[in-house]
N, C-alpha and C positions, 0 to 999 in steps of 0.2 A: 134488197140490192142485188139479190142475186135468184138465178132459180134456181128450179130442183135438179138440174145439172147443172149449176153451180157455173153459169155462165150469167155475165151480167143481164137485168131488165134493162127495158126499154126507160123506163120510170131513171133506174142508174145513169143511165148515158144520157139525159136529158139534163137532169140535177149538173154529172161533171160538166157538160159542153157549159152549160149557165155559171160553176163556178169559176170557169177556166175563162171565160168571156169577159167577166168582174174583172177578176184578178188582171186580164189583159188592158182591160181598157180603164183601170185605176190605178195600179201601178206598174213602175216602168222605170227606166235609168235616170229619167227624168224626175223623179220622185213621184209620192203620191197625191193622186187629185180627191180630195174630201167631196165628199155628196154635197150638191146642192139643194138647198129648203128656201123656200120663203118664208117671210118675220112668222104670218101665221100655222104656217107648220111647223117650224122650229118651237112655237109655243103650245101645241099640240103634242110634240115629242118629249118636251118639259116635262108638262102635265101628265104624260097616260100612266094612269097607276090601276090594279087589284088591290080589290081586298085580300088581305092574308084569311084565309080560312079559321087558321088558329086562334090569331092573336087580334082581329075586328080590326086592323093597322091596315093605313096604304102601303104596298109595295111600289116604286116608281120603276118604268120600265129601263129609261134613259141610263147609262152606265155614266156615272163619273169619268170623264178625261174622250167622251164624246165630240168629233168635233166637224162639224161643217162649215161649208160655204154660204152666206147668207145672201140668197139673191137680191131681195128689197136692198139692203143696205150696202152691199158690195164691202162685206167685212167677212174676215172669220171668226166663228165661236167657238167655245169649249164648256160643256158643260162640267160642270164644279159643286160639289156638296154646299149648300146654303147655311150649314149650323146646322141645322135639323135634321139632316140628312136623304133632303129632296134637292134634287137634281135643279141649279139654272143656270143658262145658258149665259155667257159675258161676253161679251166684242175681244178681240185681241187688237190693242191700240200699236201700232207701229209710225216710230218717229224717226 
């Protein structure tokens, strides 16, 4: 992040200008705008797991309390521990 005089890379100021771009154009006084996915990415996001090295176990990538915009369906979701403790996505029903 920095060099040998201890002034920022160029690698740094790349990384912040992208964080600070995010952060501008997803949230805002207006609240926040969740990422957009399609049915089959959002089921792709579900799914991506490793193997734990240790324990031959999937690890699921997806975090609990996930939550996007669903293009196909014009709904949002939230991913949710299933029992098992693999990640799936639910619709949020609003009445």
């Amino acid at each position: 992040m920095v060099d040998d005089s201890g002034g920022t890379t160029g690698e740094e100021k790349t990384f912040r200008q992208a964080l600070l771009t995010s952060l501008q154009k997803n949230f805002g006084d207006e609240g926040c705008v969740f990422p957009t996915q399609s049915s089959d990415n959002i089921t792709l996001i579900q799914n991506n797991n490793y193997i734990d090295q240790a324990t031959g176990l999937p690890v699921y990538t997806c975090q609990f309390g996930t939550g996007l915009y669903n293009s196909t369906a014009n709904s949002m979701m939230f991913a949710i521990d299933d029992g098992t403790g693999k990640p799936v996505f639910k619709t949020v029903t609003l009445t």
